[in-house]
HTML snippet that shows the backbone in 3Dmol.js (N, CA, C, O; Angstrom):
<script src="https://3Dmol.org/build/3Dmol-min.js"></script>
<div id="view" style="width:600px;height:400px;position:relative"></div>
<script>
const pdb = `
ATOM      1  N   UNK A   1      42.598   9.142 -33.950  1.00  0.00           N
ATOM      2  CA  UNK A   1      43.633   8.612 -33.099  1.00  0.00           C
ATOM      3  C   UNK A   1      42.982   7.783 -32.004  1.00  0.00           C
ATOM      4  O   UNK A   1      42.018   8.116 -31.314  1.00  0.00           O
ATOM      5  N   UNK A   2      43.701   6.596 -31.957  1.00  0.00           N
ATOM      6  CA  UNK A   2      42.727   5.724 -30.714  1.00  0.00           C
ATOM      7  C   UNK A   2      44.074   5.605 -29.270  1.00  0.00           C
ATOM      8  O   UNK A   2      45.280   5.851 -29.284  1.00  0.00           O
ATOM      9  N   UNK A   3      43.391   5.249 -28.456  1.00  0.00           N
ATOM     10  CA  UNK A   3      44.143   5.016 -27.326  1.00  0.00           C
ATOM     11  C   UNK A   3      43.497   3.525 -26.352  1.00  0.00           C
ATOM     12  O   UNK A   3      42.399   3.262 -26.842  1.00  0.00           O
ATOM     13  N   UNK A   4      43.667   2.995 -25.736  1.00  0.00           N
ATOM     14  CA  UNK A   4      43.334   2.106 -24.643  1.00  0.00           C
ATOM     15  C   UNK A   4      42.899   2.865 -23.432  1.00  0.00           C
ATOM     16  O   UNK A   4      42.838   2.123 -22.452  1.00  0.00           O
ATOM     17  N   UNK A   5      42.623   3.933 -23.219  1.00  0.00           N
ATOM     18  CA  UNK A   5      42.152   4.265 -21.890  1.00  0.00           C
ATOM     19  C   UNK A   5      40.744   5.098 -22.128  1.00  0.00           C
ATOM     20  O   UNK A   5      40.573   5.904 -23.043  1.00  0.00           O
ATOM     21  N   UNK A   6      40.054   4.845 -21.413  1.00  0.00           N
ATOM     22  CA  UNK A   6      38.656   6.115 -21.446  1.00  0.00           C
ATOM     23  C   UNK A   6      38.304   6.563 -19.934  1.00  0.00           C
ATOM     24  O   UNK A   6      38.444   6.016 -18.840  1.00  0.00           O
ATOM     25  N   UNK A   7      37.857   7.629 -20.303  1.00  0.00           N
ATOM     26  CA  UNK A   7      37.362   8.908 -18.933  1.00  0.00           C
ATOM     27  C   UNK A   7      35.785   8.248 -18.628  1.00  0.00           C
ATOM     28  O   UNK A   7      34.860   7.903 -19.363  1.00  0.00           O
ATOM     29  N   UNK A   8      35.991   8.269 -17.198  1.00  0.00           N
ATOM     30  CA  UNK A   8      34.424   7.977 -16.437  1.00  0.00           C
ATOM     31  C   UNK A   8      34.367   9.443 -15.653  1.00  0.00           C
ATOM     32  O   UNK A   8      35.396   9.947 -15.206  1.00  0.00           O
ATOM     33  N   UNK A   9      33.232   9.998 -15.546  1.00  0.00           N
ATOM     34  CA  UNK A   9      32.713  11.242 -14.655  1.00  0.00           C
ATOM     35  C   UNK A   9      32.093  10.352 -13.224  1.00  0.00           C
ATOM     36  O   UNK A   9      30.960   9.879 -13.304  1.00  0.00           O
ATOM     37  N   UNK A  10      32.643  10.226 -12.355  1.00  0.00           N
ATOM     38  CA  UNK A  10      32.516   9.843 -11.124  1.00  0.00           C
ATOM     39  C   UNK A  10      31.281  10.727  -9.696  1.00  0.00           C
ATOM     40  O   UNK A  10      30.938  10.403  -8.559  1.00  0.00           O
ATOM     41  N   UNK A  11      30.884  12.309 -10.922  1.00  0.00           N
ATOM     42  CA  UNK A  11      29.987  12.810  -9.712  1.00  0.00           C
ATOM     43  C   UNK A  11      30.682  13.028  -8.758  1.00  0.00           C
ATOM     44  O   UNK A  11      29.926  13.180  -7.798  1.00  0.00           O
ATOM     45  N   UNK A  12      31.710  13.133  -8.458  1.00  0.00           N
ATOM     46  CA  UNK A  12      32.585  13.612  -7.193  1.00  0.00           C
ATOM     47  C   UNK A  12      33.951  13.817  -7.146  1.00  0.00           C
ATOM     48  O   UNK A  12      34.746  13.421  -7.999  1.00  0.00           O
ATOM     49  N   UNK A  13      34.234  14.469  -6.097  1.00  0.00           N
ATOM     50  CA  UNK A  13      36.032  14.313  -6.118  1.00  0.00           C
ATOM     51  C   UNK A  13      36.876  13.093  -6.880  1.00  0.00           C
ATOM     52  O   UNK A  13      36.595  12.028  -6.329  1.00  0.00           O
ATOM     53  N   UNK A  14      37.735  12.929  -7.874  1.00  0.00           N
ATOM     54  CA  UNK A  14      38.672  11.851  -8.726  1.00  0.00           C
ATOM     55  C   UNK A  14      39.864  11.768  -7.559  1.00  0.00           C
ATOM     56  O   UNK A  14      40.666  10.848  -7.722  1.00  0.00           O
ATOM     57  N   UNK A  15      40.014  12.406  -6.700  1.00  0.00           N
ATOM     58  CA  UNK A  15      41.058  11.811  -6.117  1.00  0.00           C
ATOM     59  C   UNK A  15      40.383  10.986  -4.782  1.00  0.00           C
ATOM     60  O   UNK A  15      40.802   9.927  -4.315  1.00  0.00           O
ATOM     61  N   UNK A  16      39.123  11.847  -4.270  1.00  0.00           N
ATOM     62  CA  UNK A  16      38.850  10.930  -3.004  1.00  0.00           C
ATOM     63  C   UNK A  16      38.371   9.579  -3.447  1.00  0.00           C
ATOM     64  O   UNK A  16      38.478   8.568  -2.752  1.00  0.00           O
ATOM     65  N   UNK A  17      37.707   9.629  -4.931  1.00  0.00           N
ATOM     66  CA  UNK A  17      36.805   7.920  -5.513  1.00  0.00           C
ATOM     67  C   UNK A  17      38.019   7.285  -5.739  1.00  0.00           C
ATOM     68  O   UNK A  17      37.883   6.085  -5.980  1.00  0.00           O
ATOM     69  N   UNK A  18      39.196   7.706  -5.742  1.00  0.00           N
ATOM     70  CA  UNK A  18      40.468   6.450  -6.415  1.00  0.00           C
ATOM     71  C   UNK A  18      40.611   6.001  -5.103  1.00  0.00           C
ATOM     72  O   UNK A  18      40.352   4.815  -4.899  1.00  0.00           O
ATOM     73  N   UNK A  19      41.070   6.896  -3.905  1.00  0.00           N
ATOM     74  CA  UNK A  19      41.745   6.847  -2.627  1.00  0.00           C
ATOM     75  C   UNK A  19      40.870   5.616  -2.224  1.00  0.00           C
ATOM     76  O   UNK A  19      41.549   4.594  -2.127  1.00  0.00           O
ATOM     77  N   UNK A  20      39.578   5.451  -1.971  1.00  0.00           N
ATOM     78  CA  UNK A  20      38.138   4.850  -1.755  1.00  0.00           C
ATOM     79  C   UNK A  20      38.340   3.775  -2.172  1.00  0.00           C
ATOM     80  O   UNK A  20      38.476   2.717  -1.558  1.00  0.00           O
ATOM     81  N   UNK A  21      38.381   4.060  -3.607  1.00  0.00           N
ATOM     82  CA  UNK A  21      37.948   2.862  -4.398  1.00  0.00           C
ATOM     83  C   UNK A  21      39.533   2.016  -4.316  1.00  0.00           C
ATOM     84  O   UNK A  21      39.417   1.034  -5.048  1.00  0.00           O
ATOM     85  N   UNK A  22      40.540   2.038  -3.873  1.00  0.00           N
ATOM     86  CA  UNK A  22      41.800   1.427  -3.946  1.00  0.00           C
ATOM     87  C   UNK A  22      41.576   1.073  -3.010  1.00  0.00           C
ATOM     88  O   UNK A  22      41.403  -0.131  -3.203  1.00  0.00           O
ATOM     89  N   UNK A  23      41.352   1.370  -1.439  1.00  0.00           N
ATOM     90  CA  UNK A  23      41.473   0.734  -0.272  1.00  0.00           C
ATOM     91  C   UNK A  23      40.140  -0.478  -0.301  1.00  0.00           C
ATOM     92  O   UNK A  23      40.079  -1.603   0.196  1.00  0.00           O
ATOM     93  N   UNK A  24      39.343   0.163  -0.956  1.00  0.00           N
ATOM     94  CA  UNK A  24      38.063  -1.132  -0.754  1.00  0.00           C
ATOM     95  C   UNK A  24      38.153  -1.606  -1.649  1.00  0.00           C
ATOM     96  O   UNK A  24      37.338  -2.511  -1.470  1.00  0.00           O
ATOM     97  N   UNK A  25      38.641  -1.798  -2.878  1.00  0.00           N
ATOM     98  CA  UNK A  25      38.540  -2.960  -3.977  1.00  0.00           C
ATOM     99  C   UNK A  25      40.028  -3.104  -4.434  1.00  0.00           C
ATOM    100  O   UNK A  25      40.165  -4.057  -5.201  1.00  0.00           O
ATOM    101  N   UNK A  26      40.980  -2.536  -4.218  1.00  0.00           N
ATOM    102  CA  UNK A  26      42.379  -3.004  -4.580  1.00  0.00           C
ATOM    103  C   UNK A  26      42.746  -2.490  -5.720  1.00  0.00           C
ATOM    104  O   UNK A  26      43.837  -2.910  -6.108  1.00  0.00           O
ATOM    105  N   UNK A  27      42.071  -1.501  -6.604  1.00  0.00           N
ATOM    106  CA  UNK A  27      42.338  -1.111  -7.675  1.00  0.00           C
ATOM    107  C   UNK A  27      42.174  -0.178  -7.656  1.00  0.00           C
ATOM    108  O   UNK A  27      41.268   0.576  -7.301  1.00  0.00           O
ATOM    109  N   UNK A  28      43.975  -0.061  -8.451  1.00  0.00           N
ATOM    110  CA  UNK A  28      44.172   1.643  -8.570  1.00  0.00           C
ATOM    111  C   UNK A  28      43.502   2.539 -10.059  1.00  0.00           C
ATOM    112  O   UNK A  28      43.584   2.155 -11.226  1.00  0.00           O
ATOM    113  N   UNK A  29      43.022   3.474  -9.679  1.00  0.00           N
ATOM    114  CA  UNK A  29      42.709   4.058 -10.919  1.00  0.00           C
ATOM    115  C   UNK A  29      43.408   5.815 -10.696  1.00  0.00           C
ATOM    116  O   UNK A  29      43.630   6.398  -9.635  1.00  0.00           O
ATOM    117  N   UNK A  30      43.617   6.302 -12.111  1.00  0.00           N
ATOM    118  CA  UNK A  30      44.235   7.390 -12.071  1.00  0.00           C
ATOM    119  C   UNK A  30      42.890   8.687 -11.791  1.00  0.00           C
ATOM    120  O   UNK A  30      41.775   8.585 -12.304  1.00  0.00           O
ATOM    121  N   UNK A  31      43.255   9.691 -11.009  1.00  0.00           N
ATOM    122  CA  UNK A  31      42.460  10.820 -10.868  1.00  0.00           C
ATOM    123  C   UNK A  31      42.348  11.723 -12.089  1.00  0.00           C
ATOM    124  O   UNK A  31      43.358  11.974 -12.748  1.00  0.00           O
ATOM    125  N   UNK A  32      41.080  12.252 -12.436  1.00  0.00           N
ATOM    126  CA  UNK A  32      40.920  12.979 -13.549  1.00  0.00           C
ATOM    127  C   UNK A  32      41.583  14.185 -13.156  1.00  0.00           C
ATOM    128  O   UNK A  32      41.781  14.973 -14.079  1.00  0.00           O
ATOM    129  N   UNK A  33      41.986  14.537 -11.989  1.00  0.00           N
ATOM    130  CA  UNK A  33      42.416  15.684 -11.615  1.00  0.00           C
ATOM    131  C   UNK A  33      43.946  16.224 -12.167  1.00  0.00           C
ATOM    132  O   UNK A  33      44.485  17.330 -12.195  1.00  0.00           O
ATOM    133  N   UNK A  34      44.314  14.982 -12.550  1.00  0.00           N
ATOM    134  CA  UNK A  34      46.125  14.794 -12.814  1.00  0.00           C
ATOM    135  C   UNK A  34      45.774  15.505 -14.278  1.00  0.00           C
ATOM    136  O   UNK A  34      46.837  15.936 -14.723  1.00  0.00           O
ATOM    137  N   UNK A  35      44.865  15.740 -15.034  1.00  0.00           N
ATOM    138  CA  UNK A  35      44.908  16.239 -16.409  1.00  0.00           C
ATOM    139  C   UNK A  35      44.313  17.413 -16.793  1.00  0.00           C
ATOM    140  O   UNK A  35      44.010  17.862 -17.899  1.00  0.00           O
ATOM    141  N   UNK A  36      44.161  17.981 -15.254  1.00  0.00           N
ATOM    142  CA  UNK A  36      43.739  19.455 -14.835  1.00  0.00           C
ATOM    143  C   UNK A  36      42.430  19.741 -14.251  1.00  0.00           C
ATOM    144  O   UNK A  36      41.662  18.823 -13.967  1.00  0.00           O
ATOM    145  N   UNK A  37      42.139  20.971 -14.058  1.00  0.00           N
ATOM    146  CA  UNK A  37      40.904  21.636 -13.504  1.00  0.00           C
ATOM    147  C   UNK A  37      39.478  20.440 -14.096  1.00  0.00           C
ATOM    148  O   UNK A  37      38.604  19.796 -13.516  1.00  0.00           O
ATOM    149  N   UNK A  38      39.806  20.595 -15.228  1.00  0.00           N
ATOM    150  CA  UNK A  38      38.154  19.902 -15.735  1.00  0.00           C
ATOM    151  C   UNK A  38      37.292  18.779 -15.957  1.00  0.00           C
ATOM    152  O   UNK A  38      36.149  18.481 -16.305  1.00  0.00           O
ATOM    153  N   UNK A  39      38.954  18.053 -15.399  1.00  0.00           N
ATOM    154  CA  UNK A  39      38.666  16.868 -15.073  1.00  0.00           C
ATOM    155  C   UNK A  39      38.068  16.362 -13.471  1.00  0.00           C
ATOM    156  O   UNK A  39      37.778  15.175 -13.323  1.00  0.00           O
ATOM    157  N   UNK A  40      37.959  17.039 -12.665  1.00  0.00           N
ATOM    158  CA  UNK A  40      38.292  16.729 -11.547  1.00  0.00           C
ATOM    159  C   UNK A  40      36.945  16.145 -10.866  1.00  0.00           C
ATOM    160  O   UNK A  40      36.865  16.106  -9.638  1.00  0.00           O
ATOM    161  N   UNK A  41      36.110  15.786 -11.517  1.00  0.00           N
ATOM    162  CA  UNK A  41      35.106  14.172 -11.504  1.00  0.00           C
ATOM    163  C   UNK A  41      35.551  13.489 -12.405  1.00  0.00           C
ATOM    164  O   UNK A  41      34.815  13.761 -13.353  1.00  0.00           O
ATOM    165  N   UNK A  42      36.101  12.947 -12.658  1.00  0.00           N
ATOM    166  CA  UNK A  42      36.521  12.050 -13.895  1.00  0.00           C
ATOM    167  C   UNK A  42      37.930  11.548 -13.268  1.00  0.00           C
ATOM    168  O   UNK A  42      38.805  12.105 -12.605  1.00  0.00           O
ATOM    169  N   UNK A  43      37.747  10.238 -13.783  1.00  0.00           N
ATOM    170  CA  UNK A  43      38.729   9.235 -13.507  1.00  0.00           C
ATOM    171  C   UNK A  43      39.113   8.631 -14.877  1.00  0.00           C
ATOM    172  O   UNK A  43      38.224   8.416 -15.701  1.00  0.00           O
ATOM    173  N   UNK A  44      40.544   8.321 -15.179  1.00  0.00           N
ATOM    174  CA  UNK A  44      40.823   7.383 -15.986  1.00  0.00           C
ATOM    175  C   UNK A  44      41.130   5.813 -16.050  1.00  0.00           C
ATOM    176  O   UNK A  44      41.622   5.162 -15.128  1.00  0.00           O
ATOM    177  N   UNK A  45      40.906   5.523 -16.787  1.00  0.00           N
ATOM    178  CA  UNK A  45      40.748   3.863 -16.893  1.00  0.00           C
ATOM    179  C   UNK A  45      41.613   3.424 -18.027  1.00  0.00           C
ATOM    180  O   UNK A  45      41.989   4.319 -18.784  1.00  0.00           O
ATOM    181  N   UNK A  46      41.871   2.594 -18.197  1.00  0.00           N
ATOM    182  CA  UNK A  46      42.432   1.594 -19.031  1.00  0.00           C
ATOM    183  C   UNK A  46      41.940   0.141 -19.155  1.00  0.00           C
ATOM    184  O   UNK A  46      41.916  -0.614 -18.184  1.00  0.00           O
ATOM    185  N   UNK A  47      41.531  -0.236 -20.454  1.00  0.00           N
ATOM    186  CA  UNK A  47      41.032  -0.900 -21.152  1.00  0.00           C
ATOM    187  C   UNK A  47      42.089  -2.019 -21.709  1.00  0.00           C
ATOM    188  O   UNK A  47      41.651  -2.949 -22.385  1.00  0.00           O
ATOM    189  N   UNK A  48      43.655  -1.907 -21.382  1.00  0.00           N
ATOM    190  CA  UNK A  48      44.330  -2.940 -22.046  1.00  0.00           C
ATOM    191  C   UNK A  48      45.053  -3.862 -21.092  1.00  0.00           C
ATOM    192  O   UNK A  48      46.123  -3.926 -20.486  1.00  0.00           O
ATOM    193  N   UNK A  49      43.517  -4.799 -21.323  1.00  0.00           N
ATOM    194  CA  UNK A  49      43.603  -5.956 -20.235  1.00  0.00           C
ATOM    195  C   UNK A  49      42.760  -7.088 -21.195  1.00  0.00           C
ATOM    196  O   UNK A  49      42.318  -6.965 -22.337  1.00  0.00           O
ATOM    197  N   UNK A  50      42.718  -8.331 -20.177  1.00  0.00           N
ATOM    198  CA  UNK A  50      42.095  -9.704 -20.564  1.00  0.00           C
ATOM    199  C   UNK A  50      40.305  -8.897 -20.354  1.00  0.00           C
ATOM    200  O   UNK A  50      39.874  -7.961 -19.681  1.00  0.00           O
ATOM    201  N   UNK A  51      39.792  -9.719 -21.180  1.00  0.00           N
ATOM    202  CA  UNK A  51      38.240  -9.530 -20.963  1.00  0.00           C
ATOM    203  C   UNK A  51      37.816  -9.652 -19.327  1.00  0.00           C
ATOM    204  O   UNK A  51      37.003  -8.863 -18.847  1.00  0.00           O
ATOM    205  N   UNK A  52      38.367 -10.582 -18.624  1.00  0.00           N
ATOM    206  CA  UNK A  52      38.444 -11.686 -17.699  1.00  0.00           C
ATOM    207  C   UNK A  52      38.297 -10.734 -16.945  1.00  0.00           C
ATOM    208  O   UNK A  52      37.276 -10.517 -16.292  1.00  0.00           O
ATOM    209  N   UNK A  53      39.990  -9.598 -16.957  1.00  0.00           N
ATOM    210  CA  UNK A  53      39.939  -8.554 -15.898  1.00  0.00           C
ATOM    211  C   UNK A  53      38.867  -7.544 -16.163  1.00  0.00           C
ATOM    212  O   UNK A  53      38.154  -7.107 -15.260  1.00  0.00           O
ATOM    213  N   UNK A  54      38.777  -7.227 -17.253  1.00  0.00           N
ATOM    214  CA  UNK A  54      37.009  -5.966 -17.411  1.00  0.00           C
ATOM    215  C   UNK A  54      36.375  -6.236 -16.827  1.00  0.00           C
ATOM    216  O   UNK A  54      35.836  -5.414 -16.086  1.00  0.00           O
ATOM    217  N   UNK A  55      35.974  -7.872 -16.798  1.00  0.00           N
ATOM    218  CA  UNK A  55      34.926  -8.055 -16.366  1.00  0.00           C
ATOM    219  C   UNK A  55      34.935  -7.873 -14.391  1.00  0.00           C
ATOM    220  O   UNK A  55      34.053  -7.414 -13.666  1.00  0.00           O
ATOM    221  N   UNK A  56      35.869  -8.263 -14.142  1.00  0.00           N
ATOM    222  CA  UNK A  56      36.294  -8.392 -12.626  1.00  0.00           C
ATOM    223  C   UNK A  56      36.234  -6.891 -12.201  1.00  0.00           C
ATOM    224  O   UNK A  56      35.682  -6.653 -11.127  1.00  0.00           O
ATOM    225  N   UNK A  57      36.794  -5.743 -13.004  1.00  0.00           N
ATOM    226  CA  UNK A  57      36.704  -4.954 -12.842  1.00  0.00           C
ATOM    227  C   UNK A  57      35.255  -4.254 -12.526  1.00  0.00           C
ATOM    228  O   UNK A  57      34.962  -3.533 -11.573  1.00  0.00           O
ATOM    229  N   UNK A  58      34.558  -4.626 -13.462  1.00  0.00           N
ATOM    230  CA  UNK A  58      33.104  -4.172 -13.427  1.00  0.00           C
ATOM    231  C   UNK A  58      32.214  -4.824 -12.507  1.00  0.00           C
ATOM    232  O   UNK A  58      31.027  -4.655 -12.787  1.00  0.00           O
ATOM    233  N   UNK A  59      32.446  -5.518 -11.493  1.00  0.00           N
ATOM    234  CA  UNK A  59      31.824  -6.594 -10.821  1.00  0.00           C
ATOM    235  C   UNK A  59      32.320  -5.401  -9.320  1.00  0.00           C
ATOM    236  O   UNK A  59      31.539  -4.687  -8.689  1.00  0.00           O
ATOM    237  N   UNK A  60      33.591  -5.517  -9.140  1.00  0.00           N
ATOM    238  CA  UNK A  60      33.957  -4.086  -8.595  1.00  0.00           C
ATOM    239  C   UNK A  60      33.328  -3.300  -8.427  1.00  0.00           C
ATOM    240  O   UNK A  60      32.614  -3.247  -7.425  1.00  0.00           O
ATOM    241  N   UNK A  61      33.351  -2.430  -9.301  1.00  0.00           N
ATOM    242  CA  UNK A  61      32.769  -1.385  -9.332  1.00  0.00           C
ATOM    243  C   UNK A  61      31.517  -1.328  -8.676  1.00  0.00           C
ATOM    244  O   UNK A  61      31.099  -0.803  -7.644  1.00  0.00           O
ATOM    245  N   UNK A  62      30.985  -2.111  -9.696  1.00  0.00           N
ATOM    246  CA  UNK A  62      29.171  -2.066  -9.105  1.00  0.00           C
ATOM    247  C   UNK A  62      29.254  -2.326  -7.533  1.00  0.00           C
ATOM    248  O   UNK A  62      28.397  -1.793  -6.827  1.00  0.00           O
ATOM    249  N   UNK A  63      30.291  -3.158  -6.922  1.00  0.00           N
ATOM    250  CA  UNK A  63      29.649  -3.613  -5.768  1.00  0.00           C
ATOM    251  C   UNK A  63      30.390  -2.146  -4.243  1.00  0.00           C
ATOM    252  O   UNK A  63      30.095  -1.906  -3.072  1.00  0.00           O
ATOM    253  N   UNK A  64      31.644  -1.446  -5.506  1.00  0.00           N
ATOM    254  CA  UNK A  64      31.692  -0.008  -4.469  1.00  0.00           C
ATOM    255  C   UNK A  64      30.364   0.516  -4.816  1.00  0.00           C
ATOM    256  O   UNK A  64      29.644   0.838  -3.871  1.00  0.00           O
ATOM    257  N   UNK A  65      30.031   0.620  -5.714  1.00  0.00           N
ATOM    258  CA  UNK A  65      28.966   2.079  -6.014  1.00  0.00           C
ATOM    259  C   UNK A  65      27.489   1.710  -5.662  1.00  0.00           C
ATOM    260  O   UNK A  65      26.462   2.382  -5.751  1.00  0.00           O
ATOM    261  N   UNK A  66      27.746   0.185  -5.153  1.00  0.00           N
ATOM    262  CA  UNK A  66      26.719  -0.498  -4.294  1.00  0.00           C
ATOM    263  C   UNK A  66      25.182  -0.128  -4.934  1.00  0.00           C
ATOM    264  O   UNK A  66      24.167  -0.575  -4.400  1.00  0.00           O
TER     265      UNK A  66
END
`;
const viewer = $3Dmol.createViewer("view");
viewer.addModel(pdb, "pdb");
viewer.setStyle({}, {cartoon: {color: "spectrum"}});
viewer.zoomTo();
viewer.render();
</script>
């Protein structure tokens, strides 16, 4: 079974890295926490976008996680 979204392990709280990561880069991502206890470093993502945005996305990222 396939889906468009995949889990990142963030090393820390999934709700404080979304809260973070939304106010400093504008993008919302869902907390791994919303899918229980074992998620709760892990963030979800979604993948069903333009290359354009992945890529923007990942340019992001790197420049929160500095």
């Amino acid at each position: 079974k396939g889906a468009f979204y995949i889990f990142m392990n963030v090393g820390r709280d999934s709700n404080e890295f979304c809260e973070e990561f939304l106010k400093r880069e504008y993008v919302a991502l869902t907390p791994g926490s919303a899918f229980g206890v074992a998620y709760k470093s892990w963030v979800r993502l979604s993948y069903a976008t333009s290359r354009e945005r992945i890529g923007e996305f990942l340019s992001r990222l790197e420049r929160f996680l500095g």
